[in-house]
N, C-alpha and C positions, 0 to 999 in steps of 0.2 A: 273319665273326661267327657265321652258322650251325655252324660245323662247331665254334668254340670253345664256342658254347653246348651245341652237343650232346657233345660229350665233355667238358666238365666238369659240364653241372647234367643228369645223366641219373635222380639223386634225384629220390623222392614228388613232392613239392611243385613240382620243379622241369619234372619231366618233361613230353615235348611232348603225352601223351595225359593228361595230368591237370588235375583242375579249375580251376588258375588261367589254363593255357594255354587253353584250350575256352571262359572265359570271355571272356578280351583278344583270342580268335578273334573270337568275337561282336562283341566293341564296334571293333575293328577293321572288319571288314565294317558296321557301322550305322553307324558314324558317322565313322572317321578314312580311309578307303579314299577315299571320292571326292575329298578335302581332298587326298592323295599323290597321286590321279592326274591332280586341275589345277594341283596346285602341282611338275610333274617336277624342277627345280634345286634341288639341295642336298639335304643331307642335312636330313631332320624329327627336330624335337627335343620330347622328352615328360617332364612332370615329374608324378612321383608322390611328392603330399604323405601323407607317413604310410606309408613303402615298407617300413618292417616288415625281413619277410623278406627283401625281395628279387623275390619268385616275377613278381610281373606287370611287375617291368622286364625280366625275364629275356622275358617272354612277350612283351612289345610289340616286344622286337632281335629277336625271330624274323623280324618283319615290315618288318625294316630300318631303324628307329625307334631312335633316338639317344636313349635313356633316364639319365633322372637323378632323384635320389631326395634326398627331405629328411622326416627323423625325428629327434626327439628324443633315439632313444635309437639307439645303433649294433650291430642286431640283425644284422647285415650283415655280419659280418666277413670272411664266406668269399671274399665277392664284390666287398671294397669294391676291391679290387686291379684292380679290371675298370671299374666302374659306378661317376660322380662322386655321391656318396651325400653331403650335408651336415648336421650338425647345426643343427637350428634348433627354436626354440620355437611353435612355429604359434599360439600364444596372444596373445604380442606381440613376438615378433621381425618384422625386417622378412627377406624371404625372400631368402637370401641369391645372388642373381642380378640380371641388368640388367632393365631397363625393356625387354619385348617380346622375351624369349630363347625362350619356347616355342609352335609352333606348337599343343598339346596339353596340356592340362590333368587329369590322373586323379586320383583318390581313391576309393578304398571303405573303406569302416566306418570311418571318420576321425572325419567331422564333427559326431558326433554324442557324439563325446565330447571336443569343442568348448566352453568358455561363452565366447569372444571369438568369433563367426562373422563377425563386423564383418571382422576383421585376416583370417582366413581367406578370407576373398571378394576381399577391397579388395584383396588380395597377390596372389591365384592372377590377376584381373585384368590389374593392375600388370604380373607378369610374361608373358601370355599379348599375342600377336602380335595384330595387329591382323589380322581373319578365322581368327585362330584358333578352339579347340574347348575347350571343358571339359566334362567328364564327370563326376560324383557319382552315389557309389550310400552309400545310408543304409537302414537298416531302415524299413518302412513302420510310423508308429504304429498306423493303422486293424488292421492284422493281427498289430501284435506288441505290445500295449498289454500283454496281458496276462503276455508274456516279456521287454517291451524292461529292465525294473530288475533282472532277474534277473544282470545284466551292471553292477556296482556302479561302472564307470566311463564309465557312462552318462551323462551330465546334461544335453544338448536331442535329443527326439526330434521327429520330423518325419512331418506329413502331406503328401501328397503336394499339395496346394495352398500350403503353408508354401514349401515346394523351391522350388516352380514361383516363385511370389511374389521367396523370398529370392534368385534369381537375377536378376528382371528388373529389381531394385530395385538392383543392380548395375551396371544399363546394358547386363547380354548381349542379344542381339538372340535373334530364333530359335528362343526358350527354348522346351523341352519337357520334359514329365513324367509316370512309368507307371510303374503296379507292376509287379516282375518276379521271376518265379520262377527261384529258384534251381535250372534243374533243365534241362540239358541240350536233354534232346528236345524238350522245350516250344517252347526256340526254334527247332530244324529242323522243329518240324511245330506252329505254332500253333495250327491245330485243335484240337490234343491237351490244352488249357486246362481243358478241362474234369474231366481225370481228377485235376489237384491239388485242383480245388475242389472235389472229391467226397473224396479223402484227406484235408481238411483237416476235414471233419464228424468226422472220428473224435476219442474222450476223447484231451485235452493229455495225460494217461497216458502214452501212447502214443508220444509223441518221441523218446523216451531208452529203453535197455535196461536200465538199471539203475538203481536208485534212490538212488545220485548223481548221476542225468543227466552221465554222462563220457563214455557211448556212445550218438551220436546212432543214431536210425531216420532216415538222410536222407531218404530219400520221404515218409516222415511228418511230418517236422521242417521242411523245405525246402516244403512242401505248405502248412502253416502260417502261416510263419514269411518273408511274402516282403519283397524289396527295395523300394526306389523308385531310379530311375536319372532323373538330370536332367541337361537336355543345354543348353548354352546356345554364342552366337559372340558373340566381342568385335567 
């Protein structure tokens, strides 16, 4: 699988030194690493609701992770040849897998343009292994209240107590919840927290280079503009 991934997704998005790999480096090492090295038999299986492109399935097979992917819409074409991708309605379909097929559960920037979360939880659940993992990352509203509508297919945004909550009312065990900066170094050197929440005093002017906001300032923007990741085990 390495060698396929690296000679065909050697593209932007896909690439191993690019922001989606770097990011499923992260959440691999926090949270799915020690789940693969007490679970050694068989191959782990990871399902990303809302997989879009593609790029974070590509990123989690780096890791030896049996990925598969369910979106509405099949942006995927490159790859659907490789990766079992499904169409599904995440609003009110039921998802289209068994009862307990994945040890791993991901989603980013999904849920939040969500208005069933009920069928969203109850399904990533349903299909999530018993000691499995699920991961969500959503915009934090506390930090992006004032940018989360600027994205018109927005319609439930989330405090980081909401997450926390909307999880454990799910029946995850384990549940946790924290904002998190978008922003590499941050997490190799925590300390370093402090230099976003010093970039993020600067005027919202300041995000975008130009006044279509089409060209982010990512230190400035990502400084801002942070995540929530909530982590919960079935």
């Amino acid at each position: 699988m390495p060698n396929y991934l690296e000679t065909v997704y050697f593209r932007e998005e896909y690439g191993a030194n690019e922001y989606p790999q770097k990011l499923c480096d992260y959440l691999y090492e926090r949270f799915f690493k020690s789940y693969m090295d007490s679970h050694p038999d068989g191959k782990k299986k990871l399902l990303d609701i809302g997989s879009g492109k593609g790029n974070h399935l590509v990123a989690f097979s780096r890791h030896g992770i049996e990925a598969f992917g369910i979106d509405k819409r099949e942006e995927c074409v490159e790859i659907l040849d490789y990766f079992d991708i499904r169409e599904c309605d995440i609003e009110k379909d039921r998802f289209p897998f068994e009862d307990n097929s994945f040890d791993f559960i991901f989603s980013k920037s999904v849920i939040e343009h969500v208005y069933n979360t009920d069928n969203f939880l109850d399904e990533s659940f349903r299909v999530l292994k018993p000691g499995g993992i699920v991961v969500l990352m959503t915009p934090d509203w506390q930090s992006q209240m004032k940018f989360f509508w600027d994205d018109y297919t927005h319609v439930r945004p989330f405090s980081r107590k909401s997450l926390q909550n909307a999880l454990k009312l799910k029946n995850l065990q384990e549940v946790e919840c924290f904002r998190f900066f978008q922003l590499p170094f941050v997490w190799k050197y925590p300390f370093l927290r402090f230099v976003p929440r010093i970039i993020a005093l600067l005027p919202d002017s300041l995000r975008f280079r130009d006044a279509d906001e089409m060209r982010s300032r990512v230190f400035v923007r990502f400084s801002k503009e942070q995540m929530l990741i909530g982590k919960g085990v079935k």
